[in-house]
KEKE-3310 file (N, C-alpha, C; in steps of 0.2 Angstrom, whole numbers, plus 5000, padded with zeros to 4 digits):
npx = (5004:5004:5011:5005:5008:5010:5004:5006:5001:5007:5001:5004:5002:5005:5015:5008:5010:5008:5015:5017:5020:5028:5027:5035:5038:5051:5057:5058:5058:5049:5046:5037:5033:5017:5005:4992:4980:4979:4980:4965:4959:4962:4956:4943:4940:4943:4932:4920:4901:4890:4876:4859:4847:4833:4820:4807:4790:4787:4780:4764:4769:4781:4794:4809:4819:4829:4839:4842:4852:4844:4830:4819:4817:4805:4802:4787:4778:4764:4749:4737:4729:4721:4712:4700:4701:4700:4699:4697:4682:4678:4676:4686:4679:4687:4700:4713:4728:4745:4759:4763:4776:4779:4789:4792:4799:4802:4802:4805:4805:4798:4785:4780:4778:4788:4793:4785:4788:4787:4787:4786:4784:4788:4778:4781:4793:4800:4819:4833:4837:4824:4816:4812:4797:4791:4781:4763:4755:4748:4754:4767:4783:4798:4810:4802:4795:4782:4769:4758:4752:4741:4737:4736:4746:4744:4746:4757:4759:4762:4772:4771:4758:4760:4759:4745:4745:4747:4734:4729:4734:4733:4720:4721:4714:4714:4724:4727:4743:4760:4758:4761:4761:4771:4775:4766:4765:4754:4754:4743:4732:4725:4713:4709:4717:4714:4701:4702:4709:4701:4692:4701:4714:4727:4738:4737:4745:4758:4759:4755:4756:4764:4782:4799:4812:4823:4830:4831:4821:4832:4840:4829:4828:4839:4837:4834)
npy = (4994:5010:5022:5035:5055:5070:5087:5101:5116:5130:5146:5158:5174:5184:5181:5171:5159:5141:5129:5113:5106:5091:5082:5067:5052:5051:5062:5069:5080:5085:5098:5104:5110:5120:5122:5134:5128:5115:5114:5116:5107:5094:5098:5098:5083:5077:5078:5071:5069:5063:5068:5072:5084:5086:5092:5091:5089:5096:5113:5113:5115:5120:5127:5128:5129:5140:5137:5142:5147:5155:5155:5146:5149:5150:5145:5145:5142:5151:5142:5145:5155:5165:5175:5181:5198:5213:5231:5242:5247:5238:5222:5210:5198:5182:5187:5189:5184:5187:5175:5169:5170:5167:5171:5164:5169:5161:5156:5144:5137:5149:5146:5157:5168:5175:5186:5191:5189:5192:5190:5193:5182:5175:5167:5150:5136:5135:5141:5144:5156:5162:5175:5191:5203:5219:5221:5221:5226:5234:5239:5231:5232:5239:5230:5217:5216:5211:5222:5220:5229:5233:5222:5206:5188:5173:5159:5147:5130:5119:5119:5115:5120:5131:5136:5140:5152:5159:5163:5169:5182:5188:5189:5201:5217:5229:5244:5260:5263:5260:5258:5260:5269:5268:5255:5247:5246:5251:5262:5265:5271:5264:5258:5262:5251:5239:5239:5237:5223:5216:5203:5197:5185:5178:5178:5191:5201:5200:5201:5215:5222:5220:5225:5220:5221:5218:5208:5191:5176:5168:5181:5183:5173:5173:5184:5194)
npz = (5000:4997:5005:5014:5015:5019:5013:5004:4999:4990:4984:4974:4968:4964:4954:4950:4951:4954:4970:4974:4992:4997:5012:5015:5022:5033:5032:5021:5010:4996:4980:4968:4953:4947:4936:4938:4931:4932:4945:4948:4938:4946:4959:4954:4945:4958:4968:4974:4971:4976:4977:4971:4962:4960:4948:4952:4948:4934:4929:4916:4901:4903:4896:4900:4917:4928:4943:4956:4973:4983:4974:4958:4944:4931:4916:4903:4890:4885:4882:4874:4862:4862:4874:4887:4889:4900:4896:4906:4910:4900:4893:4883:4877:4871:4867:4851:4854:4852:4852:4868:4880:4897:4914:4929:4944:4955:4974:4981:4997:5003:4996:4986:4971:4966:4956:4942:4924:4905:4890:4870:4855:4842:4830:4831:4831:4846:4848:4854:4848:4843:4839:4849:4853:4856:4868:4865:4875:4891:4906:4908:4912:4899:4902:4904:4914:4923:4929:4941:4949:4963:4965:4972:4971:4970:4980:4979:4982:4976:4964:4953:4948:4942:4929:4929:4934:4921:4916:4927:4928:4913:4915:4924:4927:4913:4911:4905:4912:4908:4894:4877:4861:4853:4854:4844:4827:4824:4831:4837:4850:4866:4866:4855:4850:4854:4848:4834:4833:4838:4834:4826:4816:4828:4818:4812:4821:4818:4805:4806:4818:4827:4834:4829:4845:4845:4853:4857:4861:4870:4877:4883:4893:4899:4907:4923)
capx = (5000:5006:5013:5004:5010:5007:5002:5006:4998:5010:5002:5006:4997:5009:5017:5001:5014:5007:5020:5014:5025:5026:5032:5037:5043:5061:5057:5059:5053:5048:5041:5034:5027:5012:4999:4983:4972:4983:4977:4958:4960:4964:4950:4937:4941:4944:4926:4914:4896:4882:4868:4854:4844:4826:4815:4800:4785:4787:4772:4762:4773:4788:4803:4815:4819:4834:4839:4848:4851:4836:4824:4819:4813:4801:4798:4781:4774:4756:4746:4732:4731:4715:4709:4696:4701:4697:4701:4694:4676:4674:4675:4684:4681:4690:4702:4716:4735:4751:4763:4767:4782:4780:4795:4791:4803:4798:4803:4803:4804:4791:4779:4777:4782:4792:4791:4781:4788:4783:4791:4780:4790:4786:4776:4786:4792:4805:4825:4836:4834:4819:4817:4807:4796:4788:4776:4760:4748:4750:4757:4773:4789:4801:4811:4799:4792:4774:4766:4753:4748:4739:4734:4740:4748:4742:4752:4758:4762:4766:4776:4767:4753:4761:4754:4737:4745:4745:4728:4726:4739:4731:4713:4719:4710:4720:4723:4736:4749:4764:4756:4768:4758:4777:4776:4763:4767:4750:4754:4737:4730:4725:4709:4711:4722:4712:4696:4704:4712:4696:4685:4704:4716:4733:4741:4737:4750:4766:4761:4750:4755:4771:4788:4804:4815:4830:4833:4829:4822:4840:4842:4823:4828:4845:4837:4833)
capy = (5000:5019:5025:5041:5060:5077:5092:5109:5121:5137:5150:5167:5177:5191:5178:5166:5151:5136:5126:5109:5103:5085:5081:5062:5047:5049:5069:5072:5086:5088:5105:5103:5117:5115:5126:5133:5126:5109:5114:5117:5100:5092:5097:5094:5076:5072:5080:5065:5072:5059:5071:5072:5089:5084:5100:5091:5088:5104:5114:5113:5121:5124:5125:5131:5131:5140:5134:5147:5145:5156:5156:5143:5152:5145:5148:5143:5144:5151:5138:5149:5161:5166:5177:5187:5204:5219:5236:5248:5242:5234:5217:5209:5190:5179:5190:5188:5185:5183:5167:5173:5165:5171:5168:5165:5171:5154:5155:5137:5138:5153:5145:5162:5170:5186:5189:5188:5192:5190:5192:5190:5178:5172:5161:5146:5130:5139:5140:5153:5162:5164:5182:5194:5207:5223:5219:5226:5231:5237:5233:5229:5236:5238:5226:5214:5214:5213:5225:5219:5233:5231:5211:5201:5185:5168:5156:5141:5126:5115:5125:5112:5122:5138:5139:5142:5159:5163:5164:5173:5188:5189:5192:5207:5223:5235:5251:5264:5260:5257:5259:5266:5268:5266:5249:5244:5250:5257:5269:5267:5272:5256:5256:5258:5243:5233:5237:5236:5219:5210:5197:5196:5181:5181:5180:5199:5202:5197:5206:5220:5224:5218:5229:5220:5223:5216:5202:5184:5171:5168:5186:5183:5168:5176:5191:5193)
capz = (5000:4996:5010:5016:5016:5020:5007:5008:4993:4991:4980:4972:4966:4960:4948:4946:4952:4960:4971:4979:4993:5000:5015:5014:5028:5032:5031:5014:5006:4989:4978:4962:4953:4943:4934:4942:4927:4934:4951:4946:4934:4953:4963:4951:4947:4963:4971:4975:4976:4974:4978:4966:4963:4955:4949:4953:4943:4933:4925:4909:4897:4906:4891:4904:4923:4931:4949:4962:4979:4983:4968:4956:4938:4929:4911:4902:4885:4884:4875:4871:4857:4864:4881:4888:4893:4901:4898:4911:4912:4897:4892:4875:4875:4868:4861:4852:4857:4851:4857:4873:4884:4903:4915:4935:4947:4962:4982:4984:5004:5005:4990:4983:4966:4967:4952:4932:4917:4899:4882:4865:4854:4836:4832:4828:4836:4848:4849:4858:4843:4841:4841:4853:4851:4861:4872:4863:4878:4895:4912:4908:4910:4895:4903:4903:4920:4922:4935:4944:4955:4973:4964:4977:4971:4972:4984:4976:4987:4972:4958:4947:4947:4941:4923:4930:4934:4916:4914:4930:4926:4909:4917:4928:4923:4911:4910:4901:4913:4904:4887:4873:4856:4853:4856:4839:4821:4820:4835:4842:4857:4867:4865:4847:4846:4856:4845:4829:4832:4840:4829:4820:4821:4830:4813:4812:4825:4815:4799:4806:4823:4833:4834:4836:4851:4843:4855:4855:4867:4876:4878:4891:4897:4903:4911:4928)
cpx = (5004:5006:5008:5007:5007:5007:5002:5005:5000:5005:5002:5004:4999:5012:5013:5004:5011:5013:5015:5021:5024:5029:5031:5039:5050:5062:5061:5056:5052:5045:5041:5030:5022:5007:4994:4980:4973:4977:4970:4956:4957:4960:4943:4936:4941:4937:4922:4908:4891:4875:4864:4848:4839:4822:4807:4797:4783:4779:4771:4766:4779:4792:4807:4814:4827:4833:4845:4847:4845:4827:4825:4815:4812:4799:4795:4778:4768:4754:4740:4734:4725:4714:4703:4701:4699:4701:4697:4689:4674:4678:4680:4684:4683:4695:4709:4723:4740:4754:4766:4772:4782:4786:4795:4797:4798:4805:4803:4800:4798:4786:4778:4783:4785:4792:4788:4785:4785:4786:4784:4785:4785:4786:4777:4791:4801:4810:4826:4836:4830:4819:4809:4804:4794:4782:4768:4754:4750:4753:4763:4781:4794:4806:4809:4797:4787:4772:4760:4749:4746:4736:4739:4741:4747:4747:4752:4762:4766:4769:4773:4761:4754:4760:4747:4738:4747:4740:4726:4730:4735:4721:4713:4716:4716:4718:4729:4741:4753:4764:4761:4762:4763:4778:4772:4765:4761:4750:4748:4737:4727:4720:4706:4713:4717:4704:4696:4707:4706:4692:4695:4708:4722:4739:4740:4743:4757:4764:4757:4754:4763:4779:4794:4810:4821:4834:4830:4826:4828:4841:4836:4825:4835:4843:4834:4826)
cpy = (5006:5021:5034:5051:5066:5083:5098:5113:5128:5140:5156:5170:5182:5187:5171:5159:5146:5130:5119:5107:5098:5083:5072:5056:5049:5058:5073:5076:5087:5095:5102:5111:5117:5123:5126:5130:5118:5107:5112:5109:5095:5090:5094:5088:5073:5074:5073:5068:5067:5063:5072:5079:5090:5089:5098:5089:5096:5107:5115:5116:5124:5124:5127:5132:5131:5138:5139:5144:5148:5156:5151:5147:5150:5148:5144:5146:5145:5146:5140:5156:5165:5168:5181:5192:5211:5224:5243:5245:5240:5227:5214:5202:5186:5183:5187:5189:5182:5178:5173:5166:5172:5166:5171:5165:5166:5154:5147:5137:5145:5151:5148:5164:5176:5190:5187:5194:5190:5194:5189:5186:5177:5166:5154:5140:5132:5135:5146:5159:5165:5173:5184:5199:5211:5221:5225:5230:5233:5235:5230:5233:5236:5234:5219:5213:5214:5218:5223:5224:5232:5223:5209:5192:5178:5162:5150:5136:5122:5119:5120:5116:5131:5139:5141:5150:5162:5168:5169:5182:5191:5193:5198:5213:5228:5241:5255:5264:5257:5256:5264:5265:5265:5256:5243:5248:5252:5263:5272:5269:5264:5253:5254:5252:5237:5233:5237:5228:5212:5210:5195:5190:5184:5184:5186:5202:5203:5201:5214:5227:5226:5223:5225:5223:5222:5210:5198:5181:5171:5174:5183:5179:5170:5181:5187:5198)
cpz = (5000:5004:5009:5017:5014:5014:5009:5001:4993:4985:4980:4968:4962:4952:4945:4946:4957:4962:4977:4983:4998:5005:5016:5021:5028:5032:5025:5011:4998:4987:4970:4960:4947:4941:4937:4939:4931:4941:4951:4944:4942:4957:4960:4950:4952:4967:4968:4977:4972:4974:4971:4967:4958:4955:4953:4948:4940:4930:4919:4905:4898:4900:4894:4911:4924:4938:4952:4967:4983:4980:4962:4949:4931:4921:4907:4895:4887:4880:4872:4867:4858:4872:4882:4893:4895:4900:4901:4912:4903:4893:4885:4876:4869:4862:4859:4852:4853:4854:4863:4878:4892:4906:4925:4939:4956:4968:4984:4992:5004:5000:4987:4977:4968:4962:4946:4927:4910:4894:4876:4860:4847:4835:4828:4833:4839:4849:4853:4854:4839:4841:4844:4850:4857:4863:4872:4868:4884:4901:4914:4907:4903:4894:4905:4910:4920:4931:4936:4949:4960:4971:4969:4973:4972:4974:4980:4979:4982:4964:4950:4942:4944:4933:4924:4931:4928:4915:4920:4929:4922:4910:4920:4924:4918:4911:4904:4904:4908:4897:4883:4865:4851:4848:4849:4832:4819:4828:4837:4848:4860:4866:4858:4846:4848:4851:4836:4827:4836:4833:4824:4823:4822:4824:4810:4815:4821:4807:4801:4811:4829:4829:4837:4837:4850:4846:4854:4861:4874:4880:4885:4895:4901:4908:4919:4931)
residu = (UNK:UNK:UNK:UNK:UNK:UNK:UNK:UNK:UNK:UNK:UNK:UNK:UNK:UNK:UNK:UNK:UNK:UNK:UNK:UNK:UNK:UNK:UNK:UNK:UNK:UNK:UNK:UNK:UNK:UNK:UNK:UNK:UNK:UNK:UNK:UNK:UNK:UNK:UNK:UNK:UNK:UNK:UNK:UNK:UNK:UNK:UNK:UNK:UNK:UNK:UNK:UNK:UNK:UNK:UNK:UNK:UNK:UNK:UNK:UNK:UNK:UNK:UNK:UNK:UNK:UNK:UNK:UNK:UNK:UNK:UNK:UNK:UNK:UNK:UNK:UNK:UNK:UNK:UNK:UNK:UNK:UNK:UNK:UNK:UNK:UNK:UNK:UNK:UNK:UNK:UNK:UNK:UNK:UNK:UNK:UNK:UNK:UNK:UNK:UNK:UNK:UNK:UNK:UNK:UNK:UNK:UNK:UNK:UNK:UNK:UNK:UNK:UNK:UNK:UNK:UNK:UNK:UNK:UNK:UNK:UNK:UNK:UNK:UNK:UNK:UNK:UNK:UNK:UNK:UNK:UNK:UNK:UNK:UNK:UNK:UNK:UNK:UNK:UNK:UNK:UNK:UNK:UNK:UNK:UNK:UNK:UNK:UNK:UNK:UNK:UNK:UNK:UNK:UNK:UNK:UNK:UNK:UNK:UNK:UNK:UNK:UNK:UNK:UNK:UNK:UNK:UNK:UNK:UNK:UNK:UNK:UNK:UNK:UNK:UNK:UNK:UNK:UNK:UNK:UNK:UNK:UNK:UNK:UNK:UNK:UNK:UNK:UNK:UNK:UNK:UNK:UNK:UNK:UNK:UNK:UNK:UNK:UNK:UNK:UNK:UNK:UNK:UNK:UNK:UNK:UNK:UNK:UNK:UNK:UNK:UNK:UNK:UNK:UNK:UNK:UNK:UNK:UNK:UNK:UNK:UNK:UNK:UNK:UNK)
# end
């Protein structure tokens, strides 16, 4: 059997030198000097970690989950091209929508989202490059955060069940917050848009409507 001995790890930082030195039976000393990537190489090979880190049973439509040490973030295709919404007090049922891609910011230990986002994406069976576009109605910041106002949140014990908060986001009331006329190539007002583009389909969006942003999928899926 290999005889046992001691390890002593010098390094310098001024000249980016790593030196190992070995102290040996019979008090022999060795120095060897070796490369940091050497170094690096070294400890990674040699780490034993069995643990297993399972997302769970993810939700409907997830095409992506990152995993941090406090936040689990949850990205979900809409699968409806089709909602009812309100703007102020009136009604548009079943109206309709661009491919939308929301991106929940999940608490695992407190079971709550922190945050909703949402990007509009074209419609097409997506890659990282898919490309993005402006987010045509209200609500939303320009970095894609959705504002919800004094709406309180609905708790979610199982993160399974976080695609139902598409549908609930999508139902909150709108207004002009954060409306850019900007944000559509007919530079309506929102009422305009929204009663110029009901009874029509989504594929109005992409040749009529939508303004893009210049990024891509990846770029949303990177953000924070």
């Amino acid at each position: 059997m290999r005889s046992g001995f001691d390890m002593t790890i010098h390094i310098n930082t001024e000249r980016g030198e790593v030196v190992v030195e070995q102290q040996k039976a019979g008090g022999v000393t060795t120095h060897k000097r070796i490369t940091p990537q050497a170094l690096c190489d070294c400890f990674l090979t040699s780490r034993y970690d069995d643990e297993r880190h399972p997302t769970g049973l993810l939700p409907e439509g997830c095409i992506a989950a990152v995993m941090e040490k406090k936040f689990v973030y949850y990205f979900i295709r809409y699968p409806e091209l089709y909602a009812d919404v309100t703007y102020y007090d009136t009604e548009y049922r079943d109206f309709p929508l661009p491919r939308l891609v929301f991106g929940f910011q999940y608490m695992p230990k407190e079971r709550k989202v922190a945050g909703c986002r949402v990007c509009v994406v074209k419609d097409e069976r997506l890659t990282l490059d898919t490309p993005t576009y402006r987010y045509p109605f209200s609500n939303v910041h320009g970095d894609n955060r959705i504002c919800t106002g004094n709406n309180a949140l609905p708790i979610y014990k199982n993160p399974a069940r976080l695609h139902t908060l598409m549908s609930y986001l999508l139902r909150l009331p709108n207004n002009d917050d954060l409306y850019s006329r900007d944000n559509n190539r007919l530079h309506a007002e929102y009422r305009d848009l929204l009663e110029q583009m009901k009874g029509k389909t989504p594929s109005h969006y992409y040749t009529d409507v939508l303004v893009e942003d210049g990024r891509t999928l990846k770029d949303f899926l990177n953000g924070r």
